[in-house]
N, C-alpha and C positions, 0 to 999 in steps of 0.2 A: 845132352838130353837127359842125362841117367840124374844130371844134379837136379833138374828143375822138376822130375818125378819122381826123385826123395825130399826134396824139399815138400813137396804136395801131399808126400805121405806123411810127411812128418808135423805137416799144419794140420792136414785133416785128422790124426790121432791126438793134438795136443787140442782139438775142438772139442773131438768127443770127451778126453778126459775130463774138459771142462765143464760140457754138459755133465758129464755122470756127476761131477763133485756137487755140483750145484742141485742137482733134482733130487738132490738125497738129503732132505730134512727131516728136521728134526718134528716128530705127530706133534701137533701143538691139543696138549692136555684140553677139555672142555671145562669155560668156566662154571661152575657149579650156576644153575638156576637158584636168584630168591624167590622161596617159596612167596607164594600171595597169600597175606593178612587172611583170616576168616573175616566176617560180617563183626564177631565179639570180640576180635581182636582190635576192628577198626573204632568201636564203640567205647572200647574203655578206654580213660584218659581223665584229665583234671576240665574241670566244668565252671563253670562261674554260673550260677542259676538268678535269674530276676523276675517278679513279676511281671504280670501283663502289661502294667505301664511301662517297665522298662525300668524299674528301678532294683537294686543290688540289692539280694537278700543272703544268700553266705555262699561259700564254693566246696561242692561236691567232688566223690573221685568215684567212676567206677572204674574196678577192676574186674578184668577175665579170668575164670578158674573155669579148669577143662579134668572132669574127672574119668581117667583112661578105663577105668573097671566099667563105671556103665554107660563111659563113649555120651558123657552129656556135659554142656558146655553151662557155665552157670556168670550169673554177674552180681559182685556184692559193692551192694552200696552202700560206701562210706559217706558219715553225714547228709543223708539221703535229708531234705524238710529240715538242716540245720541241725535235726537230734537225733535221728537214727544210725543205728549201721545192720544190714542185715545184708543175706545174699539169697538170690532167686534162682531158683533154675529157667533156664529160657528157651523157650516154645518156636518150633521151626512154621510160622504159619506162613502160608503157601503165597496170601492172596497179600501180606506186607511184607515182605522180606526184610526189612528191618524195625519190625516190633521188636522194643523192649517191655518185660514183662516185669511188672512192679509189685510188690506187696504179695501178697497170698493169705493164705489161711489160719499161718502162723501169731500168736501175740508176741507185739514188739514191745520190745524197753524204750524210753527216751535217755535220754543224759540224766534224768533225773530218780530213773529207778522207775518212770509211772509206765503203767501200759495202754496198749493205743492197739487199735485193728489197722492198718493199710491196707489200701486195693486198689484195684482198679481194670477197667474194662478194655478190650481189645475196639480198637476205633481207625478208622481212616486217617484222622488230623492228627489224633492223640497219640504221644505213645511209641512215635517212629522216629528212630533216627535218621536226617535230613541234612545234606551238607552242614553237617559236626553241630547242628540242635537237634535237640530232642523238647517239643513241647508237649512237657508234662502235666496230667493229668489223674487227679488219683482221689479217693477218698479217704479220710481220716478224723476218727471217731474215738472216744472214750467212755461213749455209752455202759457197754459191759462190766467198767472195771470204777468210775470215775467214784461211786460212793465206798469204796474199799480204799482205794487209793488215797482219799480224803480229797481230791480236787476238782475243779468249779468241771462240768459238763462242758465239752466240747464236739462239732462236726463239722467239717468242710468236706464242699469238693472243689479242692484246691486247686488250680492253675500256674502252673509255673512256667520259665524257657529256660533251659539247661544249653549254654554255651560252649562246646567245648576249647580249651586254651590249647595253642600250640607253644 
């Protein structure tokens, strides 16, 4: 009897040692969270923009620039209407969450040295980025400058659809 009640002690401590070896792991490290894109991160990208018909008039880039001193998110548009390039600051409106804000106050250059006013109005349709379009909307004038400049009078309010490429 004394064999088959060290044998029993000697299975039931080689169990336990097996449990202890085994429940003693290693912490498994947490993988880092990716952060989630902001709204101007998701916005900026290369664009193919066409008319309302649907036809190709040239490709756009905007980029995100996040300025940490006054905590304001800005987007500049390269080749903005084929001749601009300027950058805007952008407006948290409540009631579009993804308004992009175009033009302002500023006088623009083209490609050509001439200057031009841009703007444009905060809208429903216009103006919001929408699974990766943005159908844009803006106006663009030469009124102010076009007999200095030496060139013929211009105004639209221009219509475009900004595509973005993946």
């Amino acid at each position: 009897m004394k064999f088959i009640q060290k044998c029993e002690l000697r299975m039931a401590i080689f169990i336990s040692m097996v449990n202890i070896l085994f429940s003693c792991s290693k912490e498994k490290t947490p993988t880092p969270a990716t952060p989630v894109p902001t709204k101007w991160e998701k916005i900026a990208g290369h664009y193919k923009v066409f008319d309302t018909t649907g036809v190709y008039l040239y490709d756009m880039d905007l980029v995100h620039t996040h300025n940490n001193v006054t905590n304001r998110d800005s987007i500049r548009f390269e080749n903005f209407d084929g001749e601009f390039t300027f950058t805007t600051k952008q407006l948290e409106a409540s009631n579009l969450p993804m308004f992009v804000q175009i033009g302002g106050g500023d006088t623009l250059y083209d490609s050509n040295n001439k200057r031009w006013k841009v703007s444009a109005g905060i809208s429903d349709y216009y103006n919001n980025w929408n699974n990766d379009t943005i159908k844009l909307r803006f106006n663009k004038t030469n009124i102010n400058y076009y007999i200095q400049d030496v060139t013929p009078y211009y105004a639209c309010e221009c219509k475009q659809i900004a595509v973005k490429q993946h």
